[in-house]
FIMI-713619 format. One line per 5 residues: number of its first residue (from 1); their letters; for each residue x, y, z of N, C-alpha, C. Coordinates in Angstrom, 1 decimal. Atoms other than C-alpha are relative to their C-alpha. Last residue first. Layout:
NUM = a = X Y Z X Y Z X Y Z ~ ...
//
This chain:
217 = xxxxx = -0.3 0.8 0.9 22.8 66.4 34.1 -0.4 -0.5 -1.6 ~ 0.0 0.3 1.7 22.8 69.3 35.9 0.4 -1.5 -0.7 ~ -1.1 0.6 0.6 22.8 68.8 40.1 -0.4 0.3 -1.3 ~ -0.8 -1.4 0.4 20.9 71.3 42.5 1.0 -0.7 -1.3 ~ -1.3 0.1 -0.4 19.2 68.7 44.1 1.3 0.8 0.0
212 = xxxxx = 0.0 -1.0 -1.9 15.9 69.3 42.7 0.8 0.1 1.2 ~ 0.6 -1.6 0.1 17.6 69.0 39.5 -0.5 0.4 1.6 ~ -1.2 -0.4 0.1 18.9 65.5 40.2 -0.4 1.3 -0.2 ~ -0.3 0.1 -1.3 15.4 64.5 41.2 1.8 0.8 0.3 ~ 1.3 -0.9 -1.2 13.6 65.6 38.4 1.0 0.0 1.2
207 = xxxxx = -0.5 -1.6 0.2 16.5 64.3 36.0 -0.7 0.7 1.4 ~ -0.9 -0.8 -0.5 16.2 61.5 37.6 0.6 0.7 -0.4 ~ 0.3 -0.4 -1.4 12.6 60.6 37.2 1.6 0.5 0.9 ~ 0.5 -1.1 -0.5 12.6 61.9 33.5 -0.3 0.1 1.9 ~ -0.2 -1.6 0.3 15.5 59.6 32.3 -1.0 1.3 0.8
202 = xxxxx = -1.6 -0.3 -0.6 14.7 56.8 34.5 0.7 1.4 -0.4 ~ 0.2 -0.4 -1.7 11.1 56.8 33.6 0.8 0.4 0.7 ~ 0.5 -1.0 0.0 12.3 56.9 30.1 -0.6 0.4 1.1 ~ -1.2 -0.9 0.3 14.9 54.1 30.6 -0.1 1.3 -0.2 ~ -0.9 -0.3 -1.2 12.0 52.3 32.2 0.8 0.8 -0.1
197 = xxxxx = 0.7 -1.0 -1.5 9.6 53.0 29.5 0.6 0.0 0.8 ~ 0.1 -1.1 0.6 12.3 51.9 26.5 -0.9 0.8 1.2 ~ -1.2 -1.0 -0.7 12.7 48.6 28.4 0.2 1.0 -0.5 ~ -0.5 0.2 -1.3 9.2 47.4 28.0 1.4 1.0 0.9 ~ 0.1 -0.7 -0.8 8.7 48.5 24.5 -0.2 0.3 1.7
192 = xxxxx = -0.2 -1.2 0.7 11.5 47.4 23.3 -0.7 0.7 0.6 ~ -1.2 -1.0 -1.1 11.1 44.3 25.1 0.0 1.4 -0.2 ~ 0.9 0.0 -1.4 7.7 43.7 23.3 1.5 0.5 0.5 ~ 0.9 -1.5 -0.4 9.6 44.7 20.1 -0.9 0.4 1.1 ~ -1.1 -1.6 0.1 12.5 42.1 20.6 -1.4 1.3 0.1
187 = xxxxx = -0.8 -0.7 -1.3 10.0 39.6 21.7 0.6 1.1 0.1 ~ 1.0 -0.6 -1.2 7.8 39.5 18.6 0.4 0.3 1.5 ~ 0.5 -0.7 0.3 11.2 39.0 16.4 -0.9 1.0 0.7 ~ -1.2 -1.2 0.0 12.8 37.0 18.0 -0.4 0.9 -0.1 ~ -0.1 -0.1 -1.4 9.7 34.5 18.7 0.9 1.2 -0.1
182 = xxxxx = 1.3 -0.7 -1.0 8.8 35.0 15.0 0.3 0.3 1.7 ~ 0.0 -1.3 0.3 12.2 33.8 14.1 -1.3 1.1 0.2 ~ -1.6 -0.9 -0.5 12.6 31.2 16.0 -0.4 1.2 -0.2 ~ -1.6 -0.6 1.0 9.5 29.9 14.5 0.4 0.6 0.7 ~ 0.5 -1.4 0.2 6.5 28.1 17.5 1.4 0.9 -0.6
177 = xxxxx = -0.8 -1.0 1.1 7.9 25.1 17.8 -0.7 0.5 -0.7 ~ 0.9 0.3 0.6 5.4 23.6 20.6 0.3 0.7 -1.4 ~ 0.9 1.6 0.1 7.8 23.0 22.9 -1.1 -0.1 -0.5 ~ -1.0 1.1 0.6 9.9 26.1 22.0 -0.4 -1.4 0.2 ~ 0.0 -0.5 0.9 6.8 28.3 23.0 1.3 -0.9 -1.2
172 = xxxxx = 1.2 0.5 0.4 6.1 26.4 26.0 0.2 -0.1 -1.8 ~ -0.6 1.7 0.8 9.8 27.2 26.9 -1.4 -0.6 -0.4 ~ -0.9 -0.3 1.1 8.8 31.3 26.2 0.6 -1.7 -0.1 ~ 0.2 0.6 1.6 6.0 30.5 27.9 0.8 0.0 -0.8 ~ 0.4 0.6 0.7 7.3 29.8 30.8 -0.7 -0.1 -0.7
167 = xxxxx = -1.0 1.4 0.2 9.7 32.6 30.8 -1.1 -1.3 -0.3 ~ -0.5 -0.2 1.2 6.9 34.8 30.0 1.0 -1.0 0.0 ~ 0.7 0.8 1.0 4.5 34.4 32.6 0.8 -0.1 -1.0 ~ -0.8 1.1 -0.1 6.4 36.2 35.8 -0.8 -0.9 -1.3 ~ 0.7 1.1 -0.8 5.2 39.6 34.5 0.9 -1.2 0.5
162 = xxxxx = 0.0 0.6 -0.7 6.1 43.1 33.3 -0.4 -0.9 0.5 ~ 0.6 0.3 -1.6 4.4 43.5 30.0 0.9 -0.5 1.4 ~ 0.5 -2.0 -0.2 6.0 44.4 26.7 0.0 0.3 1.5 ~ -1.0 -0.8 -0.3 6.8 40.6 26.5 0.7 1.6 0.6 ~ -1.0 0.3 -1.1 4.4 39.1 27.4 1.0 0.6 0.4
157 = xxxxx = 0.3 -0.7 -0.8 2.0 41.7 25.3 0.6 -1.1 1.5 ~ -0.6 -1.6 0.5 4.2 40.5 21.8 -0.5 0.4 1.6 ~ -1.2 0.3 -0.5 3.5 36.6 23.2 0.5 1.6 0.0 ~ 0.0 0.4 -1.2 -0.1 37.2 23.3 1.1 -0.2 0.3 ~ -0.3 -1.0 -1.2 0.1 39.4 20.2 -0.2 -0.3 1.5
152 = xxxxx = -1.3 -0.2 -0.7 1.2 36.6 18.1 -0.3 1.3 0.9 ~ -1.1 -0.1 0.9 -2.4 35.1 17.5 1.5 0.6 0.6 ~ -0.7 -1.5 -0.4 -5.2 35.9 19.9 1.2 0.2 -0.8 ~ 1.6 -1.3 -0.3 -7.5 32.9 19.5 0.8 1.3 -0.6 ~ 1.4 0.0 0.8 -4.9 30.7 18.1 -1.1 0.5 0.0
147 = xxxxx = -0.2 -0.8 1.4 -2.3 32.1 20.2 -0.6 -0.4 -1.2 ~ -0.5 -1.0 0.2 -3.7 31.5 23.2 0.1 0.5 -1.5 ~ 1.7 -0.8 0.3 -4.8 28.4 22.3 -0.5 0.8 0.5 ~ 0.1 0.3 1.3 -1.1 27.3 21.9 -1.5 0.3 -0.2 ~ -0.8 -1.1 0.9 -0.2 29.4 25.4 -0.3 -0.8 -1.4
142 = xxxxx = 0.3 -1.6 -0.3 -2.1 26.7 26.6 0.1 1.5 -0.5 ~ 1.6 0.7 0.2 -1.3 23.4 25.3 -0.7 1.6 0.2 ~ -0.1 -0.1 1.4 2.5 24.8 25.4 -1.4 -0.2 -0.2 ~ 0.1 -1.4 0.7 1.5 24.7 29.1 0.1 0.5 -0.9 ~ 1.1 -0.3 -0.3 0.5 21.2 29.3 -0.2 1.9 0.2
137 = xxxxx = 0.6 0.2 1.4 3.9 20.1 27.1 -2.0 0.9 0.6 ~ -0.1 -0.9 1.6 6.0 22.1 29.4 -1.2 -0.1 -0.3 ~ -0.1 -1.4 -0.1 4.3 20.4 32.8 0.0 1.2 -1.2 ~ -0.5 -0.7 -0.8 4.7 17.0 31.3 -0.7 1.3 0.4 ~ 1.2 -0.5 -0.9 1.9 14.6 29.6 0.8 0.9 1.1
132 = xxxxx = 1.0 -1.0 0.7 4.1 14.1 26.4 -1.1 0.9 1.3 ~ 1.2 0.1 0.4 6.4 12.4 28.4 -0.9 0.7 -0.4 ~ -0.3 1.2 0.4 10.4 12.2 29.2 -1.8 -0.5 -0.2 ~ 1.2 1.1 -0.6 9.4 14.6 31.9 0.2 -1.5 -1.0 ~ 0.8 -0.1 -1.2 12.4 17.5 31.9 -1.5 -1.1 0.3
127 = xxxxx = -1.4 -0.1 -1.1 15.1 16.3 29.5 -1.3 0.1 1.4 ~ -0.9 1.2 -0.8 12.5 15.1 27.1 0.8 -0.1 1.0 ~ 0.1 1.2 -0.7 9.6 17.4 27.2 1.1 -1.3 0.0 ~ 0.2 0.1 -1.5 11.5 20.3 27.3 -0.6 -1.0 0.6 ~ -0.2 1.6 -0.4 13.8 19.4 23.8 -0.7 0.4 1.8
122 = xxxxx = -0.4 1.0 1.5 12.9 22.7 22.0 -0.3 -1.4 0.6 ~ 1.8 0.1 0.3 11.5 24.6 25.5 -0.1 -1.5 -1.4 ~ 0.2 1.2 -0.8 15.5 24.6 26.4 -1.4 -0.8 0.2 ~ -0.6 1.5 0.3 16.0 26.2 23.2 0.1 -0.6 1.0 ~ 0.7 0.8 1.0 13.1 28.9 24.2 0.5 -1.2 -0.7
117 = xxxxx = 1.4 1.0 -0.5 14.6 29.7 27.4 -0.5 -0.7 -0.9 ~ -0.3 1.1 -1.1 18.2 30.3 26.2 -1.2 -1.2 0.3 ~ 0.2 0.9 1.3 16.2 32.9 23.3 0.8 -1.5 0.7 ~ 1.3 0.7 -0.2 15.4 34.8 26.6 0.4 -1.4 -1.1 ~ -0.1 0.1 -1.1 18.9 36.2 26.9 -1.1 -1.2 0.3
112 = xxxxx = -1.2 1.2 0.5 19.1 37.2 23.1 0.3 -1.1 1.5 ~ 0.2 1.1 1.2 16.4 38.8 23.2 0.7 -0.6 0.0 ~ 1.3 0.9 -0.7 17.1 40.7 27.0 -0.6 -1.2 -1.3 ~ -0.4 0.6 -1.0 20.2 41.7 25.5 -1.2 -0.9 0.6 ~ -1.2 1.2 0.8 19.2 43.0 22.0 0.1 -0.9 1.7
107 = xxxxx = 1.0 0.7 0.4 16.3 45.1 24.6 0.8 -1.4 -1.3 ~ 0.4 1.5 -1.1 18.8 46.3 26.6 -0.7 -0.9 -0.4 ~ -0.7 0.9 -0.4 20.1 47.8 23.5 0.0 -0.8 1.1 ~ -0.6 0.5 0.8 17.2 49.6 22.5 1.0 -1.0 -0.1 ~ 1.0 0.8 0.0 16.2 51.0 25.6 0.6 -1.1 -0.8
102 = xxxxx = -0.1 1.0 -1.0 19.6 52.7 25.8 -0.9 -1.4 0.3 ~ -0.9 0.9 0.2 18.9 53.9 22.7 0.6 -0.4 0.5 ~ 0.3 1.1 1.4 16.0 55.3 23.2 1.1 -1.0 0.2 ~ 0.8 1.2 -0.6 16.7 56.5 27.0 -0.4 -0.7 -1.1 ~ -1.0 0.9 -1.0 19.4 58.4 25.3 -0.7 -0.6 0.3
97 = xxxxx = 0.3 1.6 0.6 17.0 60.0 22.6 0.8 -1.1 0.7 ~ 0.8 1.1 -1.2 16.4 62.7 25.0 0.2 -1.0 -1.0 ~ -0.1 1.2 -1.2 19.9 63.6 24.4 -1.3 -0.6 0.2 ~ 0.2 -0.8 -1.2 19.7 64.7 20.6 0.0 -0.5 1.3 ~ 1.3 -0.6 -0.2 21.1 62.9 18.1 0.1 0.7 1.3
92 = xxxxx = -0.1 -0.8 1.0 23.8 60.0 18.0 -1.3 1.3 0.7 ~ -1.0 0.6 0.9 24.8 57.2 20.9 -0.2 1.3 -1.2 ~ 0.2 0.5 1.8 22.8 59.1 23.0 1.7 -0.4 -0.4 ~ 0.4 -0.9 1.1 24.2 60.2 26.7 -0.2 -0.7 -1.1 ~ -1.0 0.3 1.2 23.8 57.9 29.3 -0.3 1.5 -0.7
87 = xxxxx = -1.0 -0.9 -0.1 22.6 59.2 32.9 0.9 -0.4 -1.1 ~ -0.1 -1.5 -0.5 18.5 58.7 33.5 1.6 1.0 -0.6 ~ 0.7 -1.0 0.3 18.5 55.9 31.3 0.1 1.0 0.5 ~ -0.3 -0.1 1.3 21.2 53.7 32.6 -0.5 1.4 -1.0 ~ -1.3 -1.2 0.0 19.6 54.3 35.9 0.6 0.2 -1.3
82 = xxxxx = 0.4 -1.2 0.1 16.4 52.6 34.7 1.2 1.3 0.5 ~ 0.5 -0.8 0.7 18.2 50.1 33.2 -0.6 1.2 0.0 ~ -1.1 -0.1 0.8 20.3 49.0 35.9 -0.8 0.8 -1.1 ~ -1.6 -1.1 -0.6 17.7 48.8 38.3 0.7 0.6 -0.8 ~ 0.5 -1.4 0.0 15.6 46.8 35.8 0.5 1.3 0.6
77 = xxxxx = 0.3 -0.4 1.5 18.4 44.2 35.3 -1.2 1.6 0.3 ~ 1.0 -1.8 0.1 19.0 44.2 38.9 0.3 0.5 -1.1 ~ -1.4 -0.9 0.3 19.7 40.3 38.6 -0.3 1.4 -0.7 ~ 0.8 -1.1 0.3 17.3 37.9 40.7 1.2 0.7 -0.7 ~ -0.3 -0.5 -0.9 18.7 34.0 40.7 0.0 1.3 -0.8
72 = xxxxx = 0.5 0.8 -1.3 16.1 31.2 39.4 1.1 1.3 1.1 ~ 1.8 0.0 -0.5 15.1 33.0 36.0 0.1 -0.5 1.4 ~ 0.4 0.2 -1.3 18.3 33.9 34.1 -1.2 0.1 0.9 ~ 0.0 1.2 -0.1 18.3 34.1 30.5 0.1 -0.3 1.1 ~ 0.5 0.8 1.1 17.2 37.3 29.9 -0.1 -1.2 0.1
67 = xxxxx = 1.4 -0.1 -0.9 18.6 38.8 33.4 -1.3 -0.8 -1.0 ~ 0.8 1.0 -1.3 21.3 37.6 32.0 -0.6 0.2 0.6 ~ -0.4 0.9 0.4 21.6 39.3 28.8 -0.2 -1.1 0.8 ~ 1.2 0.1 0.5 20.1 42.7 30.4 0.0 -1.8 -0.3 ~ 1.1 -0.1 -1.2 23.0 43.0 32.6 -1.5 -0.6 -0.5
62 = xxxxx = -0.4 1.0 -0.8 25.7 42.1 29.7 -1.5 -0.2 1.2 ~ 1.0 1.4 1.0 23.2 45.1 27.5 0.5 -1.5 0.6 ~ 1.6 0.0 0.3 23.0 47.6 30.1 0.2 -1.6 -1.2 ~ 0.6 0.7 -1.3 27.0 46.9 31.0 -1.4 -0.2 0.0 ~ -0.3 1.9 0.0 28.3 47.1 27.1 -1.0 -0.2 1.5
57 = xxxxx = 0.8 1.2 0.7 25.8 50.3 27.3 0.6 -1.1 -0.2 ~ 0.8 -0.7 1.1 27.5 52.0 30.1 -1.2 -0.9 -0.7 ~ -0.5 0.1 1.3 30.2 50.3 31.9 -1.2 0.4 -0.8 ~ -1.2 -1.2 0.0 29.2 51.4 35.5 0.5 -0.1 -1.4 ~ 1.0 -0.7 0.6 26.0 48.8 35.3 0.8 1.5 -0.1
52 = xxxxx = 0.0 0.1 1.9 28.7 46.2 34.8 -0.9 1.1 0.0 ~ -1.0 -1.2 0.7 29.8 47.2 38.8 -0.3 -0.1 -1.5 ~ 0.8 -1.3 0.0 26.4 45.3 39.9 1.1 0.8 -0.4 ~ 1.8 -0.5 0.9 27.6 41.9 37.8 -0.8 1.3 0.6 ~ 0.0 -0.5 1.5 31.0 42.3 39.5 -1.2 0.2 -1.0
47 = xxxxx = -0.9 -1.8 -0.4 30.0 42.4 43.2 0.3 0.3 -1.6 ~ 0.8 -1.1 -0.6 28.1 39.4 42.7 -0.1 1.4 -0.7 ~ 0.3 -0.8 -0.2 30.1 37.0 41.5 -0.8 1.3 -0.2 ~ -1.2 -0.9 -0.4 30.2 34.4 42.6 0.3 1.0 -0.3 ~ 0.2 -0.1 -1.0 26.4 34.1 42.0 1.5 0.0 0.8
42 = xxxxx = 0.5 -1.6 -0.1 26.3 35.5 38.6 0.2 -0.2 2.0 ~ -1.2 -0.9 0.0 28.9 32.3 37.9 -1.0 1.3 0.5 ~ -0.8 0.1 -0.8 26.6 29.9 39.4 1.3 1.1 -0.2 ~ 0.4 -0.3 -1.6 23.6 31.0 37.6 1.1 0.1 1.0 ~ 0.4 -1.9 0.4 25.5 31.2 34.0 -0.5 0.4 2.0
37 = xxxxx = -1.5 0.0 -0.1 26.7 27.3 34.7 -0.5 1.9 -0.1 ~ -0.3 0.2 -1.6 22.8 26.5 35.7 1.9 0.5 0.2 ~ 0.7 -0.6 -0.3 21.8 28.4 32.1 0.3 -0.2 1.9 ~ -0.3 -1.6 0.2 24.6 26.7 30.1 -0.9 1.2 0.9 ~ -1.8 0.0 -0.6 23.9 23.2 31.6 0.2 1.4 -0.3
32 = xxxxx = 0.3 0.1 -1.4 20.0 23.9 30.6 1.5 0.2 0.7 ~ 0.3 -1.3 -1.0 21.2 24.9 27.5 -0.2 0.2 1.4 ~ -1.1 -0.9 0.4 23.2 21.7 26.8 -0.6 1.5 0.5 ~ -1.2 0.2 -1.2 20.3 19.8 28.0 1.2 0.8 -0.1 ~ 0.6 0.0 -1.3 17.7 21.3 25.6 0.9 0.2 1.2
27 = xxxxx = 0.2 -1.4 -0.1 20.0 21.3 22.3 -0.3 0.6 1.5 ~ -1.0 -0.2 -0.4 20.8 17.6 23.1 0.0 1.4 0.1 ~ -0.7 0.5 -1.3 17.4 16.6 23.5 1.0 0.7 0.2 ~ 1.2 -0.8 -0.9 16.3 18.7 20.2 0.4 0.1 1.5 ~ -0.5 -1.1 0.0 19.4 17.1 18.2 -0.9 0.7 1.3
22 = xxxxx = -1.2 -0.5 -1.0 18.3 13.9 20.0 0.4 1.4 -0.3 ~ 0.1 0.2 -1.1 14.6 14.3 18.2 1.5 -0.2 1.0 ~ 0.5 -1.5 -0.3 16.2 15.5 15.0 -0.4 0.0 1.6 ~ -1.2 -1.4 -0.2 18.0 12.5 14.5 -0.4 1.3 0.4 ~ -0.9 0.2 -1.3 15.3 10.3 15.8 1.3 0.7 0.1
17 = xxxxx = 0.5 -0.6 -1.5 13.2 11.7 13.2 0.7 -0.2 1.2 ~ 0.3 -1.5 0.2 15.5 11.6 10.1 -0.2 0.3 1.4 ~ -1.6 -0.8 0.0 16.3 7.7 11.2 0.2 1.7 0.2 ~ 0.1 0.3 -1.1 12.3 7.1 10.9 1.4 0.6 0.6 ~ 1.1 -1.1 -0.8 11.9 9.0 7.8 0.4 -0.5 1.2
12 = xxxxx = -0.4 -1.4 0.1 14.7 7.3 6.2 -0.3 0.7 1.0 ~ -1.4 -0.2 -1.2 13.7 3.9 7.6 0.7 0.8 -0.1 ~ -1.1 0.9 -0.1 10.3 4.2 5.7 0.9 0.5 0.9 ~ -0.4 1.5 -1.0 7.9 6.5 5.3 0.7 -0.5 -0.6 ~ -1.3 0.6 0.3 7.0 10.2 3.3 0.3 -1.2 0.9
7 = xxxxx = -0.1 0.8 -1.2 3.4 11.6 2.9 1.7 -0.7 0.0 ~ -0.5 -1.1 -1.1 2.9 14.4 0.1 0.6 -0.8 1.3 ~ -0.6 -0.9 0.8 0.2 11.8 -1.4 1.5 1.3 0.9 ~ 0.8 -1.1 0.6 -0.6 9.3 1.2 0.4 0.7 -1.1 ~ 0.4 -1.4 -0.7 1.3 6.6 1.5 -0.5 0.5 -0.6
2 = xx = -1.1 -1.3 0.3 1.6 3.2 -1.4 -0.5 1.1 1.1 ~ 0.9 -1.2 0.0 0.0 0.0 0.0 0.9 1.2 0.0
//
């Protein structure tokens, strides 16, 4: 009996999938190891992850980077940003565009920080339940009709949005491969506008305060 039209079998197909499925595994665990090896180094040290917020924008965007991909120990990524804002100057242009372009680049950092979560989402049901009936796969279930009601602006207003929901969806979102490039994409501009209001709260709440202080900045 010949497959369907469009349909592909045999020990190709089979081979194919079990290579893709370890790639996925291996992806997963590998991040995972890179995510608990990132925790332990933010946790000696310390003292140097709050001096990066003295390096400008390399420090806003290292700060942002792991606060992106770090979820189990706190890292005063918003702190950082909103001071950032109050006391960079523009990369070009006029100064209020400093809290732009500060935004801007915490917001590379925080994308590229997050994108950790979503390849450990890739392979989440096998490293973490080794069954379709995991945690991931029952929130991928979720966040997946989500975004069939509501389409990509449920991930665009995770992102945008202060909350604790976004990490796990962001490994939902890799357990139910949902395109790279969409997730990049729709996160970066939710960050954007996320960390563009801090950097602008920062700009105008310490100017205020630095002024009524007697200070120019």
């Amino acid at each position: 009996m010949q497959p369907p039209a469009g349909q592909v079998s045999g020990p190709d197909t089979t081979r194919s999938l079990n290579k893709k499925r370890k790639l996925q595994y291996i992806t997963a665990t590998l991040t995972v190891f890179f995510t608990i090896a990132l925790t332990v180094i933010i946790v000696i040290n310390w003292s140097v992850v709050e001096e990066m917020a003295g390096y400008g924008y390399a420090g806003g965007f290292i700060i942002s980077a792991l606060g992106g991909a770090t979820v189990i120990i706190p890292v005063p990524m918003l702190a950082v940003q909103f001071a950032l804002g109050g006391i960079l100057q523009p990369l070009f242009g006029p100064q209020i565009l400093g809290p732009l372009h500060v935004g801007i680049v915490c917001s590379i950092g925080e994308t590229l920080g997050a994108l950790s979560i979503y390849l450990i989402g890739i392979g989440g049901s096998a490293p973490f339940t080794g069954r379709k009936s995991g945690w991931v796969i029952r929130i991928s279930e979720k966040v997946n009709y989500l975004l069939e009601r509501r389409g990509q602006i449920t991930l665009f207003l995770l992102s945008a949005i202060m909350n604790p929901f976004f990490y796990p969806a962001s490994l939902a979102m890799g357990a139910s491969r949902f395109g790279v490039k969409r997730y990049m994409l729709i996160t970066f501009a939710g960050k954007c506008v996320k960390c563009t209001t801090i950097t602008y709260a920062g700009y105008f709440g310490l100017k205020g305060l630095f002024r009524a202080i007697g200070i120019e900045v």
